[in-house]
FIVO-283005 format. One line per field, with one value per residue: residue number from 1; residue in one letter; x, y, z of N, C-alpha, C in turn. Coordinates in pm, whole numbers, plus 50000, padded with zeros to 5 digits. Example, Ala and Ser with C-alpha at 12.3 -4.5 7.8 and 13.67 -1.06 7.14 Angstrom:
2
num c(1 | 2) $
residuo c(a | s) $
nX c(51319 | 51285) $
nY c(49431 | 49775) $
nZ c(50780 | 50708) $
caX c(51230 | 51367) $
caY c(49550 | 49894) $
caZ c(50780 | 50714) $
cX c(51320 | 51290) $
cY c(49670 | 50003) $
cZ c(50780 | 50787) $
END
This chain:
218
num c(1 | 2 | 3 | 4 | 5 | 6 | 7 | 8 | 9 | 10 | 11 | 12 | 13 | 14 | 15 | 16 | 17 | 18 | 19 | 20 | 21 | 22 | 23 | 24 | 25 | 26 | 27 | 28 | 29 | 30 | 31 | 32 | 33 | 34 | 35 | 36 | 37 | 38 | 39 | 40 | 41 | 42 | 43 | 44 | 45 | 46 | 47 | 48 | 49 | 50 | 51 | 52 | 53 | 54 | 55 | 56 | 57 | 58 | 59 | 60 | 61 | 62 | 63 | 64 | 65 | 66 | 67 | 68 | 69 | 70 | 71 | 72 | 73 | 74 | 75 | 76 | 77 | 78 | 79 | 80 | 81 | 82 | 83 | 84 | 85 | 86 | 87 | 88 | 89 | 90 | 91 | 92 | 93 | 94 | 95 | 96 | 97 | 98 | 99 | 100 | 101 | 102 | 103 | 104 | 105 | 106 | 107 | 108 | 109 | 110 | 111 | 112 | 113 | 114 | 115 | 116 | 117 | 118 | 119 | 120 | 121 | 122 | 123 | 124 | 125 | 126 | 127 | 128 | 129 | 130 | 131 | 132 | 133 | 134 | 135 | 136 | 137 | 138 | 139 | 140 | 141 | 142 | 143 | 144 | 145 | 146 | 147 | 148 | 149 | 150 | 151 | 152 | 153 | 154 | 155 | 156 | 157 | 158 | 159 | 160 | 161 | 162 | 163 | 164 | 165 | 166 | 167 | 168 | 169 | 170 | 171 | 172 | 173 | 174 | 175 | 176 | 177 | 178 | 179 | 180 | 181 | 182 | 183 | 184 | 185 | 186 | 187 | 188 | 189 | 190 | 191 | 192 | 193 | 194 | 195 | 196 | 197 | 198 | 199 | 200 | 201 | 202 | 203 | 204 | 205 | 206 | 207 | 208 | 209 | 210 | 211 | 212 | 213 | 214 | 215 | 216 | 217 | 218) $
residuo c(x | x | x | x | x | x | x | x | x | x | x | x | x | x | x | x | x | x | x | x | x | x | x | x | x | x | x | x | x | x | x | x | x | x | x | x | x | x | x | x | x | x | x | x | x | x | x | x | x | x | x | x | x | x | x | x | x | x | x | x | x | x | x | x | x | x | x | x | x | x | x | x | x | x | x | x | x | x | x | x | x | x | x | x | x | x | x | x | x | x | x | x | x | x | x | x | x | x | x | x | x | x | x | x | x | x | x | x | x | x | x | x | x | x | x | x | x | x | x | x | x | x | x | x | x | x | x | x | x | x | x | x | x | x | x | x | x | x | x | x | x | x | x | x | x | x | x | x | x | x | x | x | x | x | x | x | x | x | x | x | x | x | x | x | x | x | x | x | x | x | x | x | x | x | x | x | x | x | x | x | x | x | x | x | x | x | x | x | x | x | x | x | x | x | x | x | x | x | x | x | x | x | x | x | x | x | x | x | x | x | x | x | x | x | x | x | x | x) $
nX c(37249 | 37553 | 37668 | 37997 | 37990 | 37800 | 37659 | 37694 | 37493 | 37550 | 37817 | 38115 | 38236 | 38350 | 38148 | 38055 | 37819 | 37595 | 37554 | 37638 | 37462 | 37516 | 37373 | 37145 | 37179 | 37052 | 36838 | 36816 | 36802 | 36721 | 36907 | 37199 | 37566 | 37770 | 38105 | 38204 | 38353 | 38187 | 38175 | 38173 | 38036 | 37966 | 37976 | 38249 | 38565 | 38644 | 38846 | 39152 | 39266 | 39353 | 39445 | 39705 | 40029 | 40114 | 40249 | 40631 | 40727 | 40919 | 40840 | 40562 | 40239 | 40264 | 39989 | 39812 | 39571 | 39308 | 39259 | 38997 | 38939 | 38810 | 38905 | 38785 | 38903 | 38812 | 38941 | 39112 | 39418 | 39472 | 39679 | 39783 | 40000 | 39980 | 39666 | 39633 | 39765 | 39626 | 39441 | 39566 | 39652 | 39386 | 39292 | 39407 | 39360 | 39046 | 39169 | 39310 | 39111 | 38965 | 39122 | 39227 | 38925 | 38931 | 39131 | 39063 | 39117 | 39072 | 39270 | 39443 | 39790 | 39798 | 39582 | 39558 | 39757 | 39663 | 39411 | 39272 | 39211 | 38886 | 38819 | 38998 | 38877 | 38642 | 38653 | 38780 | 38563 | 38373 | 38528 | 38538 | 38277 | 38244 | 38449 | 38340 | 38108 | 38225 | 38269 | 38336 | 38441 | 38361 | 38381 | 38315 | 38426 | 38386 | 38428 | 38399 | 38295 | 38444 | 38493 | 38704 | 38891 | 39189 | 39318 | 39492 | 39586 | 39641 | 39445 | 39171 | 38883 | 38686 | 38493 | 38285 | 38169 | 38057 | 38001 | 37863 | 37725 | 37803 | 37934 | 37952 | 37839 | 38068 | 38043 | 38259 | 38248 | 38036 | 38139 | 37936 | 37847 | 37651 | 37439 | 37269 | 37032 | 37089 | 37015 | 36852 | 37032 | 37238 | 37441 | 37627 | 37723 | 37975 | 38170 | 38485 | 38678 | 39039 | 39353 | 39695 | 39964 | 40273 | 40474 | 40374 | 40181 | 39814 | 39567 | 39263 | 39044 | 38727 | 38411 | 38145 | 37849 | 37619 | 37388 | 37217 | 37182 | 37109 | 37311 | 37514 | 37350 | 37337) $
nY c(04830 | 04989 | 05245 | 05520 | 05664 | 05888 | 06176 | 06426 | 06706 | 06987 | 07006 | 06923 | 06660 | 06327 | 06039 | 05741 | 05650 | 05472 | 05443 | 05263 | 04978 | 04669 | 04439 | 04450 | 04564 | 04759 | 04687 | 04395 | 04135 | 03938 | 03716 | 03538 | 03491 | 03264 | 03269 | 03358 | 03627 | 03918 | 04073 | 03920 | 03826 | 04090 | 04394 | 04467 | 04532 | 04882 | 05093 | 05216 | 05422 | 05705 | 05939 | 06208 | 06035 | 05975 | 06240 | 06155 | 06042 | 05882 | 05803 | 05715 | 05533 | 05236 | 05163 | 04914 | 04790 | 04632 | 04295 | 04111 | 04383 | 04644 | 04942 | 05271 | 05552 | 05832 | 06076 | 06286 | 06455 | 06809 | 07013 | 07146 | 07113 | 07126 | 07081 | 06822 | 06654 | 06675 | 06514 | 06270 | 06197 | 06144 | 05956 | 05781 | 05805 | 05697 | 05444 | 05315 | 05300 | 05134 | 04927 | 04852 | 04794 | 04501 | 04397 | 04418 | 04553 | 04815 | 05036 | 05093 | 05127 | 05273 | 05404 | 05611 | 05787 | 05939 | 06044 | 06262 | 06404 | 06478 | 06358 | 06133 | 05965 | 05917 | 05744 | 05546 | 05480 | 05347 | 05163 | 04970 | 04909 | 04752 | 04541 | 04451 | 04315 | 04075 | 04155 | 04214 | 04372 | 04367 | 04366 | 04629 | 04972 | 05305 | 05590 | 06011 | 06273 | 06514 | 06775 | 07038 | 07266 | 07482 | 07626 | 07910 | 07906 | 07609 | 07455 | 07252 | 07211 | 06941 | 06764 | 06489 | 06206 | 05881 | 05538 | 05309 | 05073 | 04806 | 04701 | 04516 | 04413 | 04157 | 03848 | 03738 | 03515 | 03367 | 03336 | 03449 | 03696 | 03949 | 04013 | 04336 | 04573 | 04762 | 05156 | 05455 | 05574 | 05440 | 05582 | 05857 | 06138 | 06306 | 06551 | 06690 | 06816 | 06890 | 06933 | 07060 | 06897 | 06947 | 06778 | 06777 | 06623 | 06587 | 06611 | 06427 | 06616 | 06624 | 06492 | 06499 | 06366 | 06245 | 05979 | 05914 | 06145 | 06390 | 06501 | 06335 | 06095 | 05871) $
nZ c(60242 | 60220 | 60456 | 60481 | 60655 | 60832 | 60921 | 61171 | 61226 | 61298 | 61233 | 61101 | 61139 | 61160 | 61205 | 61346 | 61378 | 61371 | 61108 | 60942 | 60952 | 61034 | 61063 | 60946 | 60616 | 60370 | 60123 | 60060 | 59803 | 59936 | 59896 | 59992 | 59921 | 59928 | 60028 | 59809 | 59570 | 59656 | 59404 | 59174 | 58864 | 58816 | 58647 | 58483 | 58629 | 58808 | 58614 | 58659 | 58909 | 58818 | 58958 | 59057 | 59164 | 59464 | 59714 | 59720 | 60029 | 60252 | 60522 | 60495 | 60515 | 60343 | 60179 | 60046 | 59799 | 59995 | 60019 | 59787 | 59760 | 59487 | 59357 | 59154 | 59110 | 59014 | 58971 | 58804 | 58689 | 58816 | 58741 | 58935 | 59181 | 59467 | 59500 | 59335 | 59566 | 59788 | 59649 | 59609 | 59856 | 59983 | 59907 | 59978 | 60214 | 60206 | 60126 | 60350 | 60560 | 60490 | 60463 | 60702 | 60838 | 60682 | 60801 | 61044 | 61304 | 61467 | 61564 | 61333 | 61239 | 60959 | 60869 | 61110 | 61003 | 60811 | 60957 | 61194 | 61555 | 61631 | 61394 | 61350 | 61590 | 61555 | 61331 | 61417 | 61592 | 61364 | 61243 | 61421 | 61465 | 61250 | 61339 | 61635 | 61528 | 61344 | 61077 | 60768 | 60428 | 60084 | 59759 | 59478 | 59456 | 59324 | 59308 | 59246 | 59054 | 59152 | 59402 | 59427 | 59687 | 59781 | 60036 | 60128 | 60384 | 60429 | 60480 | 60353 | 60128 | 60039 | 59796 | 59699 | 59515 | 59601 | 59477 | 59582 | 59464 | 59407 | 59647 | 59940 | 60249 | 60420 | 60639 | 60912 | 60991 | 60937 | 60698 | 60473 | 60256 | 60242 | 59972 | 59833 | 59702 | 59431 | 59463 | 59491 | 59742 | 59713 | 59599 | 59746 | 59845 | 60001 | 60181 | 60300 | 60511 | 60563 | 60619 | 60572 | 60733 | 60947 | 60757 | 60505 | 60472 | 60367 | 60613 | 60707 | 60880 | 60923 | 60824 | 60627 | 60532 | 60320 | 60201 | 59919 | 59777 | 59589 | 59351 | 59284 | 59174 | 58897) $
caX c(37339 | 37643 | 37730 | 38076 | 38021 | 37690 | 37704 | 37679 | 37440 | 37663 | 37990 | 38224 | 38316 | 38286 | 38114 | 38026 | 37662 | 37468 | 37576 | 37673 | 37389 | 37559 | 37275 | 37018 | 37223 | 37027 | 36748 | 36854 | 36640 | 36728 | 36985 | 37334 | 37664 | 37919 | 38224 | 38191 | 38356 | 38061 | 38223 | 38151 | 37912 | 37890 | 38024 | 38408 | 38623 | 38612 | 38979 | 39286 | 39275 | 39415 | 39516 | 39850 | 40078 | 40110 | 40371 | 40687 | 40778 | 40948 | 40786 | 40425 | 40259 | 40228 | 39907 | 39737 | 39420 | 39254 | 39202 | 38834 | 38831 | 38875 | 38854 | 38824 | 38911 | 38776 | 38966 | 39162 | 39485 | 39437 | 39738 | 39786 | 40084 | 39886 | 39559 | 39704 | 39842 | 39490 | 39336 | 39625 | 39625 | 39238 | 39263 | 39511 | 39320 | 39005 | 39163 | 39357 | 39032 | 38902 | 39257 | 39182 | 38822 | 38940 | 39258 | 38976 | 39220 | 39040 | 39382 | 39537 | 39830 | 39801 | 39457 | 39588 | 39857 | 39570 | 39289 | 39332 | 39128 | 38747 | 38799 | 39020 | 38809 | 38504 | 38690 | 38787 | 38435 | 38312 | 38533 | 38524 | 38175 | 38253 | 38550 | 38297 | 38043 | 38310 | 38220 | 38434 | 38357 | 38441 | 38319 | 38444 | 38417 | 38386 | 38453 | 38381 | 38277 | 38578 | 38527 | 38822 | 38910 | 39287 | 39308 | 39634 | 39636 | 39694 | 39314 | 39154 | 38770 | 38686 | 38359 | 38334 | 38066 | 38124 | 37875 | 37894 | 37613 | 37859 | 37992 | 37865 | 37914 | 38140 | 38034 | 38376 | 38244 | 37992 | 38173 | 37877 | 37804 | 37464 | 37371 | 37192 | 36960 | 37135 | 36903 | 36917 | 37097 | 37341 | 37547 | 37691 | 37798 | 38118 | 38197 | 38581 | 38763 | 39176 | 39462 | 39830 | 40064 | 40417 | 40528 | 40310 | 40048 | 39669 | 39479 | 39114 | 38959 | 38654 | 38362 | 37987 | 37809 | 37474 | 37335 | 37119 | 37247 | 37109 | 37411 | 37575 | 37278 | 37397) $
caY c(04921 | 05021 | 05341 | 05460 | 05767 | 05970 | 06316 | 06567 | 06847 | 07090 | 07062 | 06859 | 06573 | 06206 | 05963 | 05628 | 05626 | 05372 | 05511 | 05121 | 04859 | 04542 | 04318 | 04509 | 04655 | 04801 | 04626 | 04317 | 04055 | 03789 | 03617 | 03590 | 03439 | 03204 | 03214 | 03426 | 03753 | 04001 | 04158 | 03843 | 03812 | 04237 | 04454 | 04467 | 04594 | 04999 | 05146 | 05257 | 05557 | 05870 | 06040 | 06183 | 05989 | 06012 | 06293 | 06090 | 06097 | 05779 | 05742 | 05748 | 05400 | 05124 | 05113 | 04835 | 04732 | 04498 | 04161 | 04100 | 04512 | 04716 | 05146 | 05337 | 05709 | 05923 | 06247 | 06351 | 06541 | 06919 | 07056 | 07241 | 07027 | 07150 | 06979 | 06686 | 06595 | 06651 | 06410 | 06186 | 06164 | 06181 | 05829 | 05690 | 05769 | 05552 | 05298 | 05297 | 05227 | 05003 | 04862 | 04883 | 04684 | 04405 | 04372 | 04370 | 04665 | 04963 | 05101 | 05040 | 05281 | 05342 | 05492 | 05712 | 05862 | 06043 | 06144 | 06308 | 06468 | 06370 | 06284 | 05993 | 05942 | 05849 | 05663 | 05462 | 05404 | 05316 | 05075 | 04902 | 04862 | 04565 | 04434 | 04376 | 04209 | 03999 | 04156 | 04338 | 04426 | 04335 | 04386 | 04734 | 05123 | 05397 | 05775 | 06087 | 06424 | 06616 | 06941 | 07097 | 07406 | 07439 | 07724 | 07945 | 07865 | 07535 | 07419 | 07236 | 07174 | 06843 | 06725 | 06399 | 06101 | 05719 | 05475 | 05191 | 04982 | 04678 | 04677 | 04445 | 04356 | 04034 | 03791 | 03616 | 03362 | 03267 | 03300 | 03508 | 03800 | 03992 | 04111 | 04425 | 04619 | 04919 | 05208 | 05615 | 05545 | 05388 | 05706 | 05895 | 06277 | 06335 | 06646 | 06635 | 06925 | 06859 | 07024 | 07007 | 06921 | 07018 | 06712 | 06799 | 06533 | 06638 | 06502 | 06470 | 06645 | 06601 | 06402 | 06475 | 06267 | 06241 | 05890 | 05947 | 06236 | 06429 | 06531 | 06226 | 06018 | 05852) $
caZ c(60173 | 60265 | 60399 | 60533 | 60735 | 60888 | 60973 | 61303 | 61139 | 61379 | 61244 | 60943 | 61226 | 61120 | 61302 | 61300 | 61463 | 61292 | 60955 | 60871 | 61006 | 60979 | 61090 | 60837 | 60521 | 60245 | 60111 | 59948 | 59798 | 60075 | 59838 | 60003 | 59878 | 60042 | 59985 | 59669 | 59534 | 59575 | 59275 | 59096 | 58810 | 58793 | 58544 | 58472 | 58766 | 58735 | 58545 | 58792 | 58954 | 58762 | 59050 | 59082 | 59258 | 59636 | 59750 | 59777 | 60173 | 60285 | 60608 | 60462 | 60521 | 60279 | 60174 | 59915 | 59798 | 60050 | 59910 | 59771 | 59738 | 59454 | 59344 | 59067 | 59194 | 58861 | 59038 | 58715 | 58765 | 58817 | 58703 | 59064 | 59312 | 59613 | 59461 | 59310 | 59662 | 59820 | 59579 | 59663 | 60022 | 60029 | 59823 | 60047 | 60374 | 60184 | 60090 | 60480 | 60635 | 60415 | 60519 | 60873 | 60852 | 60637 | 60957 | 61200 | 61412 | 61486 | 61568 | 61208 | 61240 | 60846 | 60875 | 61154 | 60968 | 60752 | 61040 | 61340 | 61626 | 61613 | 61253 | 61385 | 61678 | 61452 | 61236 | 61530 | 61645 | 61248 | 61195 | 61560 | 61444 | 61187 | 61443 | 61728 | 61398 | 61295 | 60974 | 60635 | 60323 | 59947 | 59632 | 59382 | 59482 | 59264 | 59340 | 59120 | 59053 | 59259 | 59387 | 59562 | 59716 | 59857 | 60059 | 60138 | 60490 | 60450 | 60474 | 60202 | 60173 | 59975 | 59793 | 59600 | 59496 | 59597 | 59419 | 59658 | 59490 | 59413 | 59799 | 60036 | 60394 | 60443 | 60763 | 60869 | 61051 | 60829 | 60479 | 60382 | 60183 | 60222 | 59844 | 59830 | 59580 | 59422 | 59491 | 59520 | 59860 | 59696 | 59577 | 59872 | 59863 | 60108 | 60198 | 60408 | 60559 | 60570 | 60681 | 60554 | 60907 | 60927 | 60709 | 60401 | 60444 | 60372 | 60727 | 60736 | 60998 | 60937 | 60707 | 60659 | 60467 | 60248 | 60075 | 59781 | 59768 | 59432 | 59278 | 59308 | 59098 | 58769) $
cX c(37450 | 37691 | 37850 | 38036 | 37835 | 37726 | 37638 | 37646 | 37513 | 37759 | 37994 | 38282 | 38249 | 38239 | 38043 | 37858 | 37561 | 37484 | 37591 | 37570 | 37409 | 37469 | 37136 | 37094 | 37165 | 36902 | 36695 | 36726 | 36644 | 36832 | 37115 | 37395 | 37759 | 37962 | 38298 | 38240 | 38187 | 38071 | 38211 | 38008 | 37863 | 37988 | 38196 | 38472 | 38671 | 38798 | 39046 | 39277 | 39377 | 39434 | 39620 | 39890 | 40072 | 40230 | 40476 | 40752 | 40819 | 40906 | 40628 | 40372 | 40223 | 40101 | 39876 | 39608 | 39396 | 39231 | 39036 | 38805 | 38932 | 38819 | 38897 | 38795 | 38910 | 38819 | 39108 | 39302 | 39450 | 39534 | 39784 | 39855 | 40003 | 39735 | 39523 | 39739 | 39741 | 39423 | 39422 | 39595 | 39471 | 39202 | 39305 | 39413 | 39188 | 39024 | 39207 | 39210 | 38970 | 38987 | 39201 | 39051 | 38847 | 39088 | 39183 | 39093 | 39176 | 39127 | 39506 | 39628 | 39830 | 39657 | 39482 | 39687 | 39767 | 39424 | 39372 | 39245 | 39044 | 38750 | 38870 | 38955 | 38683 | 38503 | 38686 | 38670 | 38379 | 38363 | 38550 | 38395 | 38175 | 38328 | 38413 | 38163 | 38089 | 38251 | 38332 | 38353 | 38443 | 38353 | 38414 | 38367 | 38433 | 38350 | 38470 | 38327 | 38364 | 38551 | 38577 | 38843 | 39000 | 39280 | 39499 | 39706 | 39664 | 39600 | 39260 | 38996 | 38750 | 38581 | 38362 | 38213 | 38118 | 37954 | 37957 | 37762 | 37682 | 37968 | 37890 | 37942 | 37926 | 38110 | 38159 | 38338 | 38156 | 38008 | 38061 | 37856 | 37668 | 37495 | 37279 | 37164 | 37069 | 37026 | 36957 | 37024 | 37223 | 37473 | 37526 | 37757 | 37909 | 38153 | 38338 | 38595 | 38869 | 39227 | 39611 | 39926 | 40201 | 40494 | 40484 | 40197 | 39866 | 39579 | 39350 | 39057 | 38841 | 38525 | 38223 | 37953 | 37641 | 37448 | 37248 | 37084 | 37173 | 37205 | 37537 | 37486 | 37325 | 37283) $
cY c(04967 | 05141 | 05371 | 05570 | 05823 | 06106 | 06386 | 06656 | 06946 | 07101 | 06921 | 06747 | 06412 | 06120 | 05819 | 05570 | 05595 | 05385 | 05368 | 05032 | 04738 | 04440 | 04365 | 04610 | 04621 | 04685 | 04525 | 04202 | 03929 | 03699 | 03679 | 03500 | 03381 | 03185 | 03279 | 03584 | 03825 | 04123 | 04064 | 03879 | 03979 | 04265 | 04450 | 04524 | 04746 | 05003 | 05220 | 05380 | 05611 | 05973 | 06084 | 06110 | 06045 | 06103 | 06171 | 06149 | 05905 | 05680 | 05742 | 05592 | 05327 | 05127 | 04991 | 04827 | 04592 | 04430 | 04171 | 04281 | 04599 | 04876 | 05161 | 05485 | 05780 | 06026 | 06230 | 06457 | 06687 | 07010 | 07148 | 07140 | 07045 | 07042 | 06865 | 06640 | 06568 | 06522 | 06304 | 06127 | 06124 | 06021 | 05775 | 05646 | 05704 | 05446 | 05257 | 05244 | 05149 | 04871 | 04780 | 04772 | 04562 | 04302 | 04328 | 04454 | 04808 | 05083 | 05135 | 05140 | 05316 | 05434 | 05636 | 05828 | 05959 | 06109 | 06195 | 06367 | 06389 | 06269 | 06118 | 05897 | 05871 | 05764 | 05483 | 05339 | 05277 | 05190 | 04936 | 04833 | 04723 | 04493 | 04343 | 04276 | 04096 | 04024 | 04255 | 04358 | 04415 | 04400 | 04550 | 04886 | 05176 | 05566 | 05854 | 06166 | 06500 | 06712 | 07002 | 07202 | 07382 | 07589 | 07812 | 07916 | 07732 | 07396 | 07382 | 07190 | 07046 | 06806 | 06620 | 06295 | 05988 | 05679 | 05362 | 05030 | 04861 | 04677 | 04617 | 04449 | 04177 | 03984 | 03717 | 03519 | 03245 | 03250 | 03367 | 03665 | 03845 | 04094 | 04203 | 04492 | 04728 | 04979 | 05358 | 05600 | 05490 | 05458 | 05823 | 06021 | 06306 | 06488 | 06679 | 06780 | 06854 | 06977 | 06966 | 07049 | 06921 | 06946 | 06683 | 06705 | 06604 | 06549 | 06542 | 06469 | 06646 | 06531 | 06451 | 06417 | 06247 | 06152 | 05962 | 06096 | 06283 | 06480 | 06428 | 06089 | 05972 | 05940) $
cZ c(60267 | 60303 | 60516 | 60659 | 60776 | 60937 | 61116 | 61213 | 61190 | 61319 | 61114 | 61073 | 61208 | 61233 | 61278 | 61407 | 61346 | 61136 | 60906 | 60973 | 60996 | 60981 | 61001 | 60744 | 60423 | 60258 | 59990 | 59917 | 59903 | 60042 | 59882 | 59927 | 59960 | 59977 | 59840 | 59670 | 59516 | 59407 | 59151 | 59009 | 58775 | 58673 | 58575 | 58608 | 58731 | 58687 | 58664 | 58790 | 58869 | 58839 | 59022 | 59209 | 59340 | 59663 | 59802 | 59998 | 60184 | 60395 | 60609 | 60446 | 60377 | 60263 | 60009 | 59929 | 59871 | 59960 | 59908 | 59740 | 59618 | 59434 | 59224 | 59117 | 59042 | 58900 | 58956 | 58805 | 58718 | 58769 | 58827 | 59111 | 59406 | 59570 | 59475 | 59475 | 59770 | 59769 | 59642 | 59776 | 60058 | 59982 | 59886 | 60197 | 60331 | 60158 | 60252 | 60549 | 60611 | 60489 | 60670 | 60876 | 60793 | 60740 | 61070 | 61295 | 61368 | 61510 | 61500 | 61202 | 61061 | 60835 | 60986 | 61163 | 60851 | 60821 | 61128 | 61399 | 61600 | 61494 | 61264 | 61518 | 61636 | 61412 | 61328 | 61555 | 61513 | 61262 | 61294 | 61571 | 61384 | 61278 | 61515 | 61633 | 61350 | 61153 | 60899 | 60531 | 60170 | 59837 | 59551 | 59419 | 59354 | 59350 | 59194 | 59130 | 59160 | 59256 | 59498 | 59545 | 59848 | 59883 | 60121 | 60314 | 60558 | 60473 | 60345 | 60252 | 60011 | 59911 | 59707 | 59642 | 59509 | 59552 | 59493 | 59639 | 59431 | 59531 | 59909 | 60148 | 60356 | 60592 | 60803 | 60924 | 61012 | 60701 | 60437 | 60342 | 60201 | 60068 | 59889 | 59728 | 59556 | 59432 | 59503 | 59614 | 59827 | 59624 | 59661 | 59852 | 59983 | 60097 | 60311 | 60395 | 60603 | 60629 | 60676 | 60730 | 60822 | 60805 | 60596 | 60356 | 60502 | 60490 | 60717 | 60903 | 61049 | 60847 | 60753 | 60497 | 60428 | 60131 | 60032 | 59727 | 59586 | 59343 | 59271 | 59215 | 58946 | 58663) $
END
């Protein structure tokens, strides 16, 4: 199973310690795939994010959907600009590291235009993890249940469900896919702490993180 983040019980600071096992993910039935969309053969590909758009800023990077990966972000608009721009950005900086592992560059500058401090320090490590694997990741994301709280000083606290049980790890050097069971473990509670910088972009500062999470269960 796939997961993206692990938490420091101390503090809201992401980290990439063991949270992803590339050489033992999840607990599949032994059947991999070469060469194959792991998104193949599952249910439809989820419906396009309903976010609001991304604050326009001109120097804000490019992001797309990695090839082989897609998202459905169920975070509804709120009717709040400050919000809305949270949810935004908060979509941008997952899909950026998704970005980032499917590049194989732990130093992707689009991922580091939405962390910073430990929170990009973590990120760092996480996704340095698949580099030195020679490993990515395909198949279709889902995010959902949003619960935000933007605060007046400029602080926003974040909470939100990913169901990652059609996401696999990608081998590149052997073209294969490891399938894995879906299972409790396989919906993920996130909990981020942000912070709007001078140039009105929401940075995550920090990520804790809880698979099988009970409020996160279909």
């Amino acid at each position: 199973m796939i997961h993206r983040w692990m938490s420091q019980p101390a503090s809201l600071v992401l980290t990439a310690v063991s949270a992803l096992t590339l050489s033992s993910c999840g607990t599949g039935d032994g059947s991999d795939d070469h060469g194959k969309s792991a998104a193949a053969g599952t249910a439809a590909t989820p419906s396009a994010s309903r976010t609001a758009p991304e604050p326009s800023r001109s120097d804000r990077p490019q992001i797309s959907s990695p090839a082989g990966l897609s998202y459905a972000f169920d975070w509804p608009r709120t009717g709040d600009k400050e919000k809305n721009a949270v949810l935004a950005d908060s979509e941008q900086s997952i899909r950026a590291v998704d970005l980032a592992i499917v590049k194989q560059d732990a130093l992707d500058p689009a991922y580091l235009h939405y962390y910073e401090g430990e929170a990009a320090a973590g990120t760092e490590k996480f996704i340095q993890n698949y580099v030195d694997q020679e490993a990515t990741i395909t198949g279709s994301y889902r995010f959902y249940d949003p619960r935000l709280s933007v605060r007046e000083d400029g602080t926003a606290s974040f909470t939100y469900c990913e169901d990652q049980g059609r996401v696999y790890v990608k081998y590149l050097r052997e073209n294969r896919i490891r399938k894995t069971e879906v299972t409790a473990k396989s919906y993920v509670e996130y909990r981020t702490s942000l912070k709007r910088d001078s140039d009105g972009v929401w940075k995550v500062q920090g990520v804790y993180s809880k698979s099988g999470s009970a409020a996160c269960q279909p």
